[in-house]
C-alpha positions as a Markdown table, in Angstrom:
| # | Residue | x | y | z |
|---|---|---|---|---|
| 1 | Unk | -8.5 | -9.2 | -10.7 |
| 2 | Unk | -10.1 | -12.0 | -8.8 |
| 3 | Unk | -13.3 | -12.7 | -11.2 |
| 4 | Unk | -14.2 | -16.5 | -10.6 |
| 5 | Unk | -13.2 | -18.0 | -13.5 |
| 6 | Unk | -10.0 | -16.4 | -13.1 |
| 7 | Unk | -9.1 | -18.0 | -10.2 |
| 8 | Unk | -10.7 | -21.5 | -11.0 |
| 9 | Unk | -8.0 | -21.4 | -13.7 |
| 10 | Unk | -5.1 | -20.8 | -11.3 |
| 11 | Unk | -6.9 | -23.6 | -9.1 |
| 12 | Unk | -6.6 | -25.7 | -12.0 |
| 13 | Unk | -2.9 | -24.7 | -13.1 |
| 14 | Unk | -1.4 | -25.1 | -9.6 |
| 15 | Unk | -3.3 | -28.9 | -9.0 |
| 16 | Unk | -5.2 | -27.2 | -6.0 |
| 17 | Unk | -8.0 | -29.7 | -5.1 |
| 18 | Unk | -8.9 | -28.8 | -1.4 |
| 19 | Unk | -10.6 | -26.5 | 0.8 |
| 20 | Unk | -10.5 | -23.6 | 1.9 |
| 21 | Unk | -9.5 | -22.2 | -1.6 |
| 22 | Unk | -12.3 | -24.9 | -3.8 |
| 23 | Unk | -14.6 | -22.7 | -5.6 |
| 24 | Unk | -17.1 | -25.8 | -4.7 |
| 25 | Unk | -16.2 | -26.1 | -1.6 |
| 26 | Unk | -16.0 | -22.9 | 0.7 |
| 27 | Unk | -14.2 | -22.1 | 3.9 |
| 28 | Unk | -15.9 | -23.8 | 7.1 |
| 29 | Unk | -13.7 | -21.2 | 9.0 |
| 30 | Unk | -14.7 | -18.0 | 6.3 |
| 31 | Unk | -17.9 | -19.4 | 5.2 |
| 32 | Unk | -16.9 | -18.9 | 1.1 |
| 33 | Unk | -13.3 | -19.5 | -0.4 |
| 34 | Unk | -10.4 | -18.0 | 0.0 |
| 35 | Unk | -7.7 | -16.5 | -2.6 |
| 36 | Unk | -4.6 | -19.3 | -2.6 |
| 37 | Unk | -1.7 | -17.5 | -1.1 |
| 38 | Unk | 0.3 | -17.8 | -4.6 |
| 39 | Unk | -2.9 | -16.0 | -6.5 |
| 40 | Unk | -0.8 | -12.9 | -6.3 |
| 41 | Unk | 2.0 | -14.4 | -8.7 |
| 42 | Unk | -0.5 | -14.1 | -11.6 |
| 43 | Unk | -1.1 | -10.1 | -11.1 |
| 44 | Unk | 1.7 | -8.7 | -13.2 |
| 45 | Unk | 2.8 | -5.3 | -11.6 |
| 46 | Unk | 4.7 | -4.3 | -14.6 |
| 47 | Unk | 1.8 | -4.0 | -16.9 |
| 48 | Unk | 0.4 | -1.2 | -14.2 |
| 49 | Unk | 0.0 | 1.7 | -17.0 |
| 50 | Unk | 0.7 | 4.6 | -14.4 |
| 51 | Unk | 4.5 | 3.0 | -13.8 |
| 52 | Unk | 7.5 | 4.4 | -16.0 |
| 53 | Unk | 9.3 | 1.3 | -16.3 |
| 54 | Unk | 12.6 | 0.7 | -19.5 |
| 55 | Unk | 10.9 | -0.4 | -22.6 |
| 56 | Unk | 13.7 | -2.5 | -23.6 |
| 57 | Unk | 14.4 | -5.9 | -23.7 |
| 58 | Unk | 12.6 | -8.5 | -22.1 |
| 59 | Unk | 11.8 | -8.8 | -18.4 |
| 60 | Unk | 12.9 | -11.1 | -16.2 |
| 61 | Unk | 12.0 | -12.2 | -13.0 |
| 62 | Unk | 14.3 | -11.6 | -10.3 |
| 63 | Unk | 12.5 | -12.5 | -7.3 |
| 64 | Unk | 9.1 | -12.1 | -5.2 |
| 65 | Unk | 7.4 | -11.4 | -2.0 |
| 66 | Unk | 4.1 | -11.7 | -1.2 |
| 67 | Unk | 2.2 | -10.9 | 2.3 |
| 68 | Unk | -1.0 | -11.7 | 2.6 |
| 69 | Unk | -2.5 | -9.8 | 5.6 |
| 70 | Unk | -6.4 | -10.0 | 5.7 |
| 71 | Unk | -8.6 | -13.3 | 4.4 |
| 72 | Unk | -9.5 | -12.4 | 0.4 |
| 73 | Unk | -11.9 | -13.8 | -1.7 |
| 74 | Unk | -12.8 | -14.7 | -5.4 |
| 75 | Unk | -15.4 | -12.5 | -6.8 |
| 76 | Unk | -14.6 | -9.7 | -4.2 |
| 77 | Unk | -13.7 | -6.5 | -5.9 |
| 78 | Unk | -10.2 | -5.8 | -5.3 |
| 79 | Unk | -7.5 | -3.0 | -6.0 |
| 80 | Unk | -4.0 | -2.7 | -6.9 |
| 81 | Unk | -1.3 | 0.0 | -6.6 |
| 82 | Unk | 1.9 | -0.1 | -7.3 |
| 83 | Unk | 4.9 | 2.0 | -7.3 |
| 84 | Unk | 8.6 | 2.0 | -8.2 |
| 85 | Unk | 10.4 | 1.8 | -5.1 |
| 86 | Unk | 14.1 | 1.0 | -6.2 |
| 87 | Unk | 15.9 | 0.9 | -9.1 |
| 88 | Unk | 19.8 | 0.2 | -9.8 |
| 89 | Unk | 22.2 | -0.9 | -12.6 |
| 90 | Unk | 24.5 | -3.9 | -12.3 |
| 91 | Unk | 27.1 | -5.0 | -14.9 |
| 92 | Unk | 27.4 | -8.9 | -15.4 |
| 93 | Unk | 28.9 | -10.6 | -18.2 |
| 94 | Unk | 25.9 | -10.3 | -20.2 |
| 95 | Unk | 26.5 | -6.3 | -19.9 |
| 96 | Unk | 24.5 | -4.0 | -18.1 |
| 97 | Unk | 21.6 | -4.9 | -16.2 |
| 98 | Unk | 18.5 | -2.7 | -14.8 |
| 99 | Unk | 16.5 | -3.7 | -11.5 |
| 100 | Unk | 13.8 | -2.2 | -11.2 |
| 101 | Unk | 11.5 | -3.0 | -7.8 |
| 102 | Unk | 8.1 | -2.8 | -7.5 |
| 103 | Unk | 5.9 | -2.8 | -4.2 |
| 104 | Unk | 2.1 | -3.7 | -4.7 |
| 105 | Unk | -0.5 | -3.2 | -2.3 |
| 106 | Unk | -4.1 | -5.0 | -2.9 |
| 107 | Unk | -6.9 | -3.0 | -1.4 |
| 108 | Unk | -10.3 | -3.7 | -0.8 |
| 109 | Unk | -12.8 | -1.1 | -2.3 |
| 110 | Unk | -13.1 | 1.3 | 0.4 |
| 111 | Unk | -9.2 | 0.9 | 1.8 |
| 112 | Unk | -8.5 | -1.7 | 3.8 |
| 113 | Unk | -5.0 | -3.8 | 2.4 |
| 114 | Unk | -5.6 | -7.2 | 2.4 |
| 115 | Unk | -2.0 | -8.3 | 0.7 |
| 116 | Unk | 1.0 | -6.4 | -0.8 |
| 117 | Unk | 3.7 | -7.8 | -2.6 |
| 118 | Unk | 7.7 | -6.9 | -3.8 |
| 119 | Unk | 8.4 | -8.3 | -7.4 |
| 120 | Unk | 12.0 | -7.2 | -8.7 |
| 121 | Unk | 12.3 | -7.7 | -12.4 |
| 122 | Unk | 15.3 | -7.3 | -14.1 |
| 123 | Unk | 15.9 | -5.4 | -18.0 |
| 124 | Unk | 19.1 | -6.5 | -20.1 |
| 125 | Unk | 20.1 | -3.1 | -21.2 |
| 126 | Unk | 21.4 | -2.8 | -25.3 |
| 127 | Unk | 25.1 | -2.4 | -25.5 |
């Protein structure tokens, strides 16, 4: 999840230049670089195998949270469960819609949480 070449890709996607988050060019405070906050936008929750999630139509973002709550870095060995933890049907005038919510916590091997996210994607459901 956070091999190096990974995240020098994101670095590079995003325009980040600067410390603390440089592979090049580690954290003075940290003493190696740190995870941008946004890293976690790239981890897609819905391809989790363990979630039962509608196999129809094609997702759609409906909004993110992310919480980053310990310092994380590239190359660190990280892990990621996530779970349903709401899901509801809305009809627009595109027809029925399925939300399904996701919560995501990122571990560090051995337990501690280091971020955890709540991505809501959204399923246009066949008429």
């Amino acid at each position: 999840m956070t091999d190096e070449s990974r995240v020098k890709d994101f670095l590079e996607a995003i325009g980040e230049e600067n410390p603390p988050f440089r592979l090049d060019r580690p954290s003075s405070r940290f003493g190696k670089p740190l995870l941008p906050p946004t890293f976690l936008a790239q981890v897609r929750t819905t391809a989790d195998p363990e979630l039962v999630l509608p196999r129809y139509g094609s997702p759609l973002n409906a909004g993110n949270e992310y919480k980053w709550l310990r310092p994380a870095h590239p190359g660190e060995p990280l892990e990621r469960s996530s779970r349903v933890v709401d899901a509801y049907v809305r009809t627009g005038s595109s027809g029925h819609l399925t939300f399904i919510v996701i919560e995501t916590e990122v571990r560090r091997v051995g337990g501690e949480v280091v971020a955890s996210s709540r991505n809501t994607t959204v399923y246009r459901r066949p008429s």
